[in-house]
N, C-alpha and C positions, 0 to 999 in steps of 0.2 A: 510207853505210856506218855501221855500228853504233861500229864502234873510233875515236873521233874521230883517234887515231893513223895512222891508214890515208888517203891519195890519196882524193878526191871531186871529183867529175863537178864542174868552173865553170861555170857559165851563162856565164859572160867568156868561156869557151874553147869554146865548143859553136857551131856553125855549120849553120845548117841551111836550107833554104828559099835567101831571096835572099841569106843569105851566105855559102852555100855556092855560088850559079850560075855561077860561073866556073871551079869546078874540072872539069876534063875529065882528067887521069891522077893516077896516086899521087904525081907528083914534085911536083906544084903542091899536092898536099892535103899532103902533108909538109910543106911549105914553109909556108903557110898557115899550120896548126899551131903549129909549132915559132915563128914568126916569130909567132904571139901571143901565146906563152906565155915569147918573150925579152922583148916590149915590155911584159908585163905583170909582170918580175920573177920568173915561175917558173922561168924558164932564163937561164942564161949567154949570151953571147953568139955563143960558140963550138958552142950547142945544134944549130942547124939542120946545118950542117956535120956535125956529129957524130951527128946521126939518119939523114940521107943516105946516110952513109958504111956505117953499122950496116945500112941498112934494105939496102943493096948487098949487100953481104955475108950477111948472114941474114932475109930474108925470114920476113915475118907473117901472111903471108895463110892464111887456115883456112877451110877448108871445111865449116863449119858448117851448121846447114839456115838461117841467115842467111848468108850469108860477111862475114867480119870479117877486119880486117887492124889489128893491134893492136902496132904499132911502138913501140920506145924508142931510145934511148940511154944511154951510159954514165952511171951515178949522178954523178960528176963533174960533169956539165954542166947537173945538179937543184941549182935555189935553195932550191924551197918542191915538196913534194908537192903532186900533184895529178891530173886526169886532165881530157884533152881528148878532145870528138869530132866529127867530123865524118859529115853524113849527105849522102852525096852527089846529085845530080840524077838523075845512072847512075852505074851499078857501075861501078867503076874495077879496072884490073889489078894484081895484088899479086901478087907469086912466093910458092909456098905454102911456109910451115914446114920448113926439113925436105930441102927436094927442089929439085935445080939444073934442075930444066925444068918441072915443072910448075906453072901459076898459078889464081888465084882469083878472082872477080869479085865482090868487096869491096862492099857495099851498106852498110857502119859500117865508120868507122874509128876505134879507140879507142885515143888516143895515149898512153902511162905517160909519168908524169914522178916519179919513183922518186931518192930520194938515199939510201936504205937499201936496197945491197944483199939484204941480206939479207932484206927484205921482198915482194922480188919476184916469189919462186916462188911464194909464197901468195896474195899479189895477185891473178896470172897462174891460181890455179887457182881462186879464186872467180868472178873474170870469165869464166873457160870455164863453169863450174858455170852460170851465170846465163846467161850466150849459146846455152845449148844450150837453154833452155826451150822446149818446145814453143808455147807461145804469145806468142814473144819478135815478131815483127815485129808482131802485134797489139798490144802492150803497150810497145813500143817505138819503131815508125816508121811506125805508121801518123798519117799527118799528123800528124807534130810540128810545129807550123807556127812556134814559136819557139824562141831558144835555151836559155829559163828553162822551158819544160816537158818540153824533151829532159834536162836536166839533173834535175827532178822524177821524170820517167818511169823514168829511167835508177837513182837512188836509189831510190823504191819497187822496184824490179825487184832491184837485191842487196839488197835489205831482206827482200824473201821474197814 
């Protein structure tokens, strides 16, 4: 991102290939997530719990012509801004945005870690802006084969 003010992609928080092969649902890719962005200082400890709980309750998954499920929690439980992602093996089930029964089969998951409220609507509408690209799973997943070019790919990509 251009606003050094603004959340950016960590190659430390990006999981893709064999570090992502173990995830098989959203609970385990939450978990995952959230539990490396506690051991790395950008969350609380109280983080995971608290994404869990959020992600219960209000569902991220978007039906994009990628599908993305683009979880948070409460700024409270933000040390340092940031954004994590996960590319999973298979698409994982996410309850969509929105709707108590319908779900999304999630192929990116792009975790906020947000401690300025107030930052987050905007955040949230550039990252839709740039996931809707027509040529986003080219420019984005196809074979990202590490965490340091998903995180490159990911930054060219809101770059323009």
């Amino acid at each position: 991102m251009t606003d050094a003010s603004q959340p950016v992609l960590e190659a430390s928080l990006c999981f893709v290939g064999s570090s992502a092969a173990g995830i098989r649902d959203a609970t385990s890719a939450l978990r995952l997530l959230g539990r490396a962005a506690t051991e790395q200082g950008f969350a609380a400890p109280t983080y995971v719990d608290a994404l869990l709980a959020r992600e219960e309750a209000y569902p991220t998954g978007l039906p994009l012509p990628v599908p993305v499920a683009i979880p948070h929690a409460d700024a409270t439980h933000v040390r340092v801004p940031a954004l994590a992602a996960l590319v999973p093996p298979a698409p994982l089930t996410f309850g969509e945005m929105g709707s108590k029964d319908r779900t999304v089969e999630a192929e990116l998951v792009l975790l906020l870690l947000v401690d300025d409220p107030q930052q987050q609507v905007g955040l949230l509408g550039r990252l839709i802006t740039a996931l809707q690209r027509p040529d986003l799973r080219e420019r984005l997943l196809a074979d990202p084969d590490t965490p340091t070019a998903l995180a490159a790919r990911f930054t060219t990509l809101l770059e323009g």
